[in-house]
C-alpha positions, -999 to 999 in steps of 0.1 A, spaced: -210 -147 220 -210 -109 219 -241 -94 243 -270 -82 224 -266 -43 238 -224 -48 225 -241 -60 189 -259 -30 186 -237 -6 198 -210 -20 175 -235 -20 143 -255 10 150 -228 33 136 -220 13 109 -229 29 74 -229 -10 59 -256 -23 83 -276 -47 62 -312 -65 80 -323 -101 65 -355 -112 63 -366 -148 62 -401 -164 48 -389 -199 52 -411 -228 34 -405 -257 9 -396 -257 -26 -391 -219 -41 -414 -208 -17 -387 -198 8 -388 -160 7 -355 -143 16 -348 -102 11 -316 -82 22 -326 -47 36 -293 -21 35 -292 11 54 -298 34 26 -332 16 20 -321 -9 -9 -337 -42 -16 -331 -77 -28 -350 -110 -22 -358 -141 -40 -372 -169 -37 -353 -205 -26 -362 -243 -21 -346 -244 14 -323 -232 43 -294 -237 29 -298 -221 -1 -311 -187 17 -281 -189 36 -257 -192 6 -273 -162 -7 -262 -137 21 -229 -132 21 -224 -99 46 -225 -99 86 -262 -92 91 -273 -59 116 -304 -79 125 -326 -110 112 -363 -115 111 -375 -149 106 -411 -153 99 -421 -185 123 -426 -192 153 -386 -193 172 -398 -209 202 -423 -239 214 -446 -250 239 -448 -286 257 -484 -269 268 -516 -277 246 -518 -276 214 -483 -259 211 -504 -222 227 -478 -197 232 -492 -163 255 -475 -142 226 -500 -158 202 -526 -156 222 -516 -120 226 -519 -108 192 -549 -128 189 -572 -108 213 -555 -75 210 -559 -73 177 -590 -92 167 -569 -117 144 -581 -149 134 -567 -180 147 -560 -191 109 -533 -162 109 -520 -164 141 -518 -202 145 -499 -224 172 -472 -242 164 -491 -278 161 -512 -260 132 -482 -252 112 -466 -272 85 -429 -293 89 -414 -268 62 -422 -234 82 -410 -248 118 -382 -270 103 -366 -246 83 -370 -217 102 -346 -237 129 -324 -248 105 -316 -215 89 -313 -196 122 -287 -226 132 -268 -225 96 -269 -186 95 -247 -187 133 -222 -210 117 -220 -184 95 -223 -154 111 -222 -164 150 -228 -127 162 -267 -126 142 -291 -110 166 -325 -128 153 -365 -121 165 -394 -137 152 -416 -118 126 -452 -123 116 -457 -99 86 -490 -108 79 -503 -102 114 -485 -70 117 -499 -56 87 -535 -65 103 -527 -48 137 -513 -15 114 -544 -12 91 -536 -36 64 -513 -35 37 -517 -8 24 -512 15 59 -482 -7 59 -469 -1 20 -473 35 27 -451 36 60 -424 13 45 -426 15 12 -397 -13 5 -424 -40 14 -442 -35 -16 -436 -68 -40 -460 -88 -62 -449 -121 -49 -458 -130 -14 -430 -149 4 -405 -121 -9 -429 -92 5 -433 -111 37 -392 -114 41 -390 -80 32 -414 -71 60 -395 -94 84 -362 -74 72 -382 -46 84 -391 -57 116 -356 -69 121 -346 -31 113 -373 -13 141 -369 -40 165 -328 -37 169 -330 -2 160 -348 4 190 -385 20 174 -401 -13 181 -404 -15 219 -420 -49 228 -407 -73 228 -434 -106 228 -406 -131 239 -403 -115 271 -436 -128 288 -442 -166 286 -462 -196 298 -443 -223 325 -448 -246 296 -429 -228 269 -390 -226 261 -373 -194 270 -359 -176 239 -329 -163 260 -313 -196 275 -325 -224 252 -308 -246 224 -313 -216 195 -310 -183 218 -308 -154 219 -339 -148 201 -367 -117 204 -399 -109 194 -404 -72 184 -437 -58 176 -448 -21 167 -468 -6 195 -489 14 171 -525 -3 170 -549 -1 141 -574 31 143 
C-alpha cells in the first residue's frame, strides 16, 4: 500500500482531487457527499454501505467517516480522544459518546464501508470525523456554515457527510494539524497497525471564543 506522505504528494497536484464524506446509519439515513476541488457538492442519502460505495465512482483524495474508526477493550469502550474533546471543549457526553453508547448501524457500517471502499479504491487515506462536535468546538453551526459554506443542507446525515468531506479535505490538506489518533490508552487499538489501518483523526486547532 502506497505511504500516506506518497498519497498526498501524488494527489495534491491533481486538479480532479475529489474528498468523500461518510454519515453511515441504517435505512436512508446513511449520509454520503462527494466534495471536488473547485468546491462542488453532491450527497444523498442511502440504506447501507454498499450502496454509499456504489455511489462513488472516482479515486478519492481523502475520506471522512463520521464514527468512531477505532475501539477500546478498556471500560465502557473510553477512548483518550473522546475524552479529549469532552473536557476541552465543554461537550456533553451525549455528543461525544463511547463506543458501547453507540448503535450497531453507526459502528457496523462505518467498518464495513471503510473495508468495501479499499476493495475499491485500495490507496483511500481515511480519518474519523465528528461533525457535530466540531461545529461545537468552532462556535456552532452557524460559525461553521460561514467558514465552509458547502456544509449548509437542510437534511442532517447529508450536512454531516458533507462536513466529514470537509474534514477529510483540511486534515490531508495539511490545515488541520492534530491529529487525535496519535495519543491512545494501552487498552485501545492502534489506528496505524490494526485490522482497518491506516486511519487518522484530524481536528481543527481553532477553539470556540
Amino acid at each position: 500500500m502506497t505511504s500516506p506522505a506518497n498519497r498526498r504528494a501524488r494527489l495534491s497536484g491533481s486538479e480532479c482531487m475529489l474528498w468523500i464524506g461518510a454519515d453511515p446509519g441504517g435505512k436512508e439515513n446513511f449520509g454520503i457527499a462527494t466534495l471536488s476541488a473547485s468546491g462542488e457538492v453532491r450527497s444523498s442519502c442511502v440504506s447501507c454501505a454498499d450502496e454509499a460505495v456504489a455511489w462513488i465512482s472516482q479515486e478519492p483524495s481523502g475520506v471522512g467517516v463520521d464514527a468512531p474508526l477505532w475501539w477500546s477493550s478498556g471500560l465502557s469502550s473510553e477512548r483518550r480522544a473522546d475524552q479529549w474533546i469532552r473536557q476541552t471543549y465543554k461537550i456533553p457526553g451525549g455528543t461525544v459518546q463511547s463506543a458501547n453508547s453507540l448503535r450497531g448501524a453507526a459502528l457496523v457500517q462505518a467498518v464495513m464501508f471503510i473495508s468495501r471502499l479499499r476493495e475499491k479504491f485500495p490507496d483511500a487515506p481515511v480519518t474519523e470525523a465528528h461533525p457535530k462536535a466540531v461545529a461545537m468546538a468552532l462556535g456552532g453551526w452557524d460559525r461553521v456554515v460561514a467558514t465552509f459554506p458547502e456544509v449548509a443542507h437542510n437534511n442532517e446525515h447529508q450536512r454531516d457527510a458533507i462536513f466529514a468531506a470537509i474534514a477529510a479535505r483540511e486534515g490531508f490538506q495539511g490545515r488541520w494539524k492534530r491529529d487525535l489518533a496519535l495519543d491512545r490508552r494501552p487498552s485501545e487499538q492502534d489506528p496505524r497497525r490494526y485490522w482497518l489501518a491506516p486511519i487518522n483523526y484530524f481536528w481543527p486547532e481553532e477553539r470556540a471564543s
